[in-house]
DSSP file (Angstrom, degrees, kcal/mol; ACC not computed):
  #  RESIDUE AA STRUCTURE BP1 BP2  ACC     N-H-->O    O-->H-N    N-H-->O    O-->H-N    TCO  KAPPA ALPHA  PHI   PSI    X-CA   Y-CA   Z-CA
    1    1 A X              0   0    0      0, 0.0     2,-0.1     0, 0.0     0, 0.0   0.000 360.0 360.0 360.0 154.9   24.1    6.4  -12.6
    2    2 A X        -     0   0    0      0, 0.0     2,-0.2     0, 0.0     0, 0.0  -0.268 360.0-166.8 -82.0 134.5   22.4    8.4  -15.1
    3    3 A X        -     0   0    0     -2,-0.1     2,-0.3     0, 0.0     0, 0.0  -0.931  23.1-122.9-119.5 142.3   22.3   12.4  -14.7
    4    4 A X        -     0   0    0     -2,-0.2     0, 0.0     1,-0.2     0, 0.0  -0.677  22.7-144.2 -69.3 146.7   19.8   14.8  -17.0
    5    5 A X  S    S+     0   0    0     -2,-0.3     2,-0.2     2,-0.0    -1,-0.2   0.944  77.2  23.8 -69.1 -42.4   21.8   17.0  -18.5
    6    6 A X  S    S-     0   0    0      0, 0.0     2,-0.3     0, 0.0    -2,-0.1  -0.450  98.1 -97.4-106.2-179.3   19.9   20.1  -18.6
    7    7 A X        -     0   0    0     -2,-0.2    -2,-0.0     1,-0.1     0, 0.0  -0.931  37.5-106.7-110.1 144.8   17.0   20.6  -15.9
    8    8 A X        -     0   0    0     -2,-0.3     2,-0.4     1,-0.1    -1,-0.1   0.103  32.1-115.1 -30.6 163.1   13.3   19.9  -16.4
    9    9 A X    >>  -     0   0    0      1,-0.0     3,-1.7     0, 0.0     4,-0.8  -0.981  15.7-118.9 -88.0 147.8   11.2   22.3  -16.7
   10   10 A X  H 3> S+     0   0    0     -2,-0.4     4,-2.9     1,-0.3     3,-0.5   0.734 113.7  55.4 -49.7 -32.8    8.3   23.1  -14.1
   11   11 A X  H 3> S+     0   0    0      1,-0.2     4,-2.9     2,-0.2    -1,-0.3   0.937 105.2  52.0 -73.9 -36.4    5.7   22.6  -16.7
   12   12 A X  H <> S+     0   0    0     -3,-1.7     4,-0.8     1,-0.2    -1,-0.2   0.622 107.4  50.0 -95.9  16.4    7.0   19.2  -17.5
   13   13 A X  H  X S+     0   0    0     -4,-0.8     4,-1.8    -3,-0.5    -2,-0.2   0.794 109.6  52.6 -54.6 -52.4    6.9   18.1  -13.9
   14   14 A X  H  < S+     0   0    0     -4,-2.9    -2,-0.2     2,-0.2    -3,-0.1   0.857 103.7  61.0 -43.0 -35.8    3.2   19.4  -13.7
   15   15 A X  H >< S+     0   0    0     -4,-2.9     3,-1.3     1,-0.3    -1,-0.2   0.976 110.4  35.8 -49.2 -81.7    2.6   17.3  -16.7
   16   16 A X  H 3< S+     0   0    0     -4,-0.8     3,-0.3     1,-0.3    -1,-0.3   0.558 110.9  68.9 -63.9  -6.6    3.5   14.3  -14.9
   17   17 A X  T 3< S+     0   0    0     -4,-1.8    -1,-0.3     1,-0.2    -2,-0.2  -0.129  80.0  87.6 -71.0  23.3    1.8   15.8  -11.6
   18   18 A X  S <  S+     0   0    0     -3,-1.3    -1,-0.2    -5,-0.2    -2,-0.1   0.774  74.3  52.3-123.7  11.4   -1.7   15.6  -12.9
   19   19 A X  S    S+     0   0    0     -3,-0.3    -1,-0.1    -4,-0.1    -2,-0.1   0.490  85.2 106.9 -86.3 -26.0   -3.2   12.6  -12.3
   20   20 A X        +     0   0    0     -4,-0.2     2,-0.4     3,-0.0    -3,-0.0  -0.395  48.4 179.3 -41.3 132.6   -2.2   13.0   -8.1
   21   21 A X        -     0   0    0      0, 0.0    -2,-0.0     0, 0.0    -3,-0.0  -0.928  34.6-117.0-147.3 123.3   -5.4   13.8   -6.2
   22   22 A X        -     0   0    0     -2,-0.4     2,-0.3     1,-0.1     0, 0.0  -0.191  37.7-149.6 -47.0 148.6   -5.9   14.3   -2.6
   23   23 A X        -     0   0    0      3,-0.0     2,-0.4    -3,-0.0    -1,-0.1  -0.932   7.6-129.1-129.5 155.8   -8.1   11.6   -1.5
   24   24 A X        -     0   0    0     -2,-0.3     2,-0.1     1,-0.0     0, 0.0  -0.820  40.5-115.6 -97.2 125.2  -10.9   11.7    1.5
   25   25 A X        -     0   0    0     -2,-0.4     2,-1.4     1,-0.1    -1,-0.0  -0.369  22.3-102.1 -83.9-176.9  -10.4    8.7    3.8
   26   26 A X        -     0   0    0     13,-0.1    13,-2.7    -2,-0.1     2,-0.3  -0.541  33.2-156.3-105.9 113.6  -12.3    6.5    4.2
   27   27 A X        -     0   0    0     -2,-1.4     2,-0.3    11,-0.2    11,-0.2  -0.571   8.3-176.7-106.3 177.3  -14.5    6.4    7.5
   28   28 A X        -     0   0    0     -2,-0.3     9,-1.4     9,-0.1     2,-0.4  -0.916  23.8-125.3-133.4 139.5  -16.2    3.3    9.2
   29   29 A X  B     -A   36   0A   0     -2,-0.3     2,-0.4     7,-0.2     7,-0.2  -0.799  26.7-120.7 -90.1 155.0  -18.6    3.3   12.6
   30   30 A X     >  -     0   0    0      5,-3.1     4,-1.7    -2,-0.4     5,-0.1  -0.445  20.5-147.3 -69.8 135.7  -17.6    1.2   15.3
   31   31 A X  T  4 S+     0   0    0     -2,-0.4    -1,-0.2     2,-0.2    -2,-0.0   0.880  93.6  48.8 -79.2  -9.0  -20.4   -1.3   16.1
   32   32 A X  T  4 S+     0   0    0      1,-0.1    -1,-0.1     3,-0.1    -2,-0.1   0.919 128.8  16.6 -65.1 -62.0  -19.9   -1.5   19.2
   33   33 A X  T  4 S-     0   0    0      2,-0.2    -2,-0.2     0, 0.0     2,-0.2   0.254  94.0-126.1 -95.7  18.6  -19.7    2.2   20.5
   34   34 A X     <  +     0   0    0     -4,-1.7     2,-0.3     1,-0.2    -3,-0.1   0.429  60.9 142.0  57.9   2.1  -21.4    3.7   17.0
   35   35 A X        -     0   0    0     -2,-0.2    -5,-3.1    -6,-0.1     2,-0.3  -0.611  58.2-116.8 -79.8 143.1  -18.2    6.4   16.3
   36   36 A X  B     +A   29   0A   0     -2,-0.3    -7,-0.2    -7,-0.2     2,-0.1  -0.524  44.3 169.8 -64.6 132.2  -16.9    7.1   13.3
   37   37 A X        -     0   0    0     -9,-1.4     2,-0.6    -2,-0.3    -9,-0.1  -0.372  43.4 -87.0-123.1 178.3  -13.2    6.0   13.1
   38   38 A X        -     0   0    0      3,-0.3   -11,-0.2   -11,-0.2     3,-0.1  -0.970  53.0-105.1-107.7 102.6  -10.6    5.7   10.2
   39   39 A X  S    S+     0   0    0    -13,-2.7   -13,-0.1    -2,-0.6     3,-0.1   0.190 101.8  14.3 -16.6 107.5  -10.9    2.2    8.5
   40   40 A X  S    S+     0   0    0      1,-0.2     2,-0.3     0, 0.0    -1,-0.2   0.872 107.4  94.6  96.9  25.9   -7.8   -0.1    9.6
   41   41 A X  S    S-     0   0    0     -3,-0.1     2,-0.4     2,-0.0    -3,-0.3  -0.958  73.6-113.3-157.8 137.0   -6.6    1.9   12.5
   42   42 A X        -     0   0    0     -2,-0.3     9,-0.2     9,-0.1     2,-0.1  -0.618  33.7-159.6 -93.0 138.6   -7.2    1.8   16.1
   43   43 A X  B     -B   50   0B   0      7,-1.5     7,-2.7    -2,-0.4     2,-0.4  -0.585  20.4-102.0-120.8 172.5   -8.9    4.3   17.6
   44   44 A X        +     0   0    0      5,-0.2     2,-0.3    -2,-0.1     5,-0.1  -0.836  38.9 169.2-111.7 136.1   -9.7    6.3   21.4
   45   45 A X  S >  S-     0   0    0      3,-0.5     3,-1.5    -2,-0.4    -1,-0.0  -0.997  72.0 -23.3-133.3  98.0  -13.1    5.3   22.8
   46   46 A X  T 3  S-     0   0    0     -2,-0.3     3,-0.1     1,-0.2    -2,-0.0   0.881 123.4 -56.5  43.8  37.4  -13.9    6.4   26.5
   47   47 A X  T 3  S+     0   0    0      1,-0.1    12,-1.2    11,-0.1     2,-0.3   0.865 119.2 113.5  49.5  35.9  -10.1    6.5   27.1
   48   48 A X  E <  S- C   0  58B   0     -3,-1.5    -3,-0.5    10,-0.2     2,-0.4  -0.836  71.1-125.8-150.5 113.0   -9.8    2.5   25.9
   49   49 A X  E     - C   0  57B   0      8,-2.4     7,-5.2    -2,-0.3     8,-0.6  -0.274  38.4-164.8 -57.5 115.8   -7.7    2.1   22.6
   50   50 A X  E     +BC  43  55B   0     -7,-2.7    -7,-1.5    -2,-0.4     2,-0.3  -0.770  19.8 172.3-111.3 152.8  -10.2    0.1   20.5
   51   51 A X  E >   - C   0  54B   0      3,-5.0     3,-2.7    -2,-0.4    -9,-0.1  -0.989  66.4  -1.4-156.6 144.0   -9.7   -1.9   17.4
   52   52 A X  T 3  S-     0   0    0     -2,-0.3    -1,-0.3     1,-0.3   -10,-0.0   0.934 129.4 -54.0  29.4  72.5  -12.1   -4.3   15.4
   53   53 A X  T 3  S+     0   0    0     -3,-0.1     2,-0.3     1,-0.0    -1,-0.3   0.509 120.1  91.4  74.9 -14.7  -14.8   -3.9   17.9
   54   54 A X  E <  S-C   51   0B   0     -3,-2.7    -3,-5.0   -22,-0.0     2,-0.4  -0.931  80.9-102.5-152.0 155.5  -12.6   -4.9   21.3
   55   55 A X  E     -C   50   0B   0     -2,-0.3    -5,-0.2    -5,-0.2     3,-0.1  -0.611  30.5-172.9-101.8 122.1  -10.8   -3.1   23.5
   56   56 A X  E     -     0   0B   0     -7,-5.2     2,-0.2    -2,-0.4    -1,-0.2   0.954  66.8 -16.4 -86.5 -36.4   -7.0   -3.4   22.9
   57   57 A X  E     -C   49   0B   0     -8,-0.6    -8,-2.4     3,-0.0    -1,-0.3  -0.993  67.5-141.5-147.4 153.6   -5.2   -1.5   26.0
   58   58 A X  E     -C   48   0B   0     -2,-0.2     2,-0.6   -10,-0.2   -10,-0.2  -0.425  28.8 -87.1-102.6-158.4   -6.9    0.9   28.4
   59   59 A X        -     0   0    0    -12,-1.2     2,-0.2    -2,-0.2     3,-0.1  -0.923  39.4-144.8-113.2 121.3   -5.7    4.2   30.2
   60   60 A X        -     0   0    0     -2,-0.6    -3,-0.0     1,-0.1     0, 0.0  -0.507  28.8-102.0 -60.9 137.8   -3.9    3.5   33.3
   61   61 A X        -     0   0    0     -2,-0.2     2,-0.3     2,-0.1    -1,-0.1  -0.421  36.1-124.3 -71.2 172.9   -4.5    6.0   35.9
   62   62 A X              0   0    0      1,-0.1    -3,-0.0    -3,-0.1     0, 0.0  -0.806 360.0 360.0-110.0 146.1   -1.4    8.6   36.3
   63   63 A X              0   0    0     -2,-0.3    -1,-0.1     0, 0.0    -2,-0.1   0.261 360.0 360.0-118.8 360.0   -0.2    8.7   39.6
């Protein structure tokens, strides 16, 4: 496999670093309880993991 011979230099990594941008995700409210969540990901509601609207597992009590 192919090796460079000499090493980059940092400016031309930056070059190819400058279109990368931190992004904000993206958030949703539930309709059911009205919180804001993270789109696509299940989230904790009154100690019951919820996901599209409906409650996927609750919290058992600890004994």
């Amino acid at each position: 496999m192919p090796n460079p011979k000499r090493r980059h230099s940092q400016q031309r990594s930056a070059k190819r670093r400058t279109h990368y941008k931190a992004t904000a995700t993206t958030l949703s409210t539930d309709s059911t309880t009205g919180e804001l969540h993270v789109r696509h990901r299940a989230h904790v509601s009154e100690g019951k993991l919820m996901y599209k609207g409906k409650v996927v597992a609750e919290k058992s009590p600890v004994k």
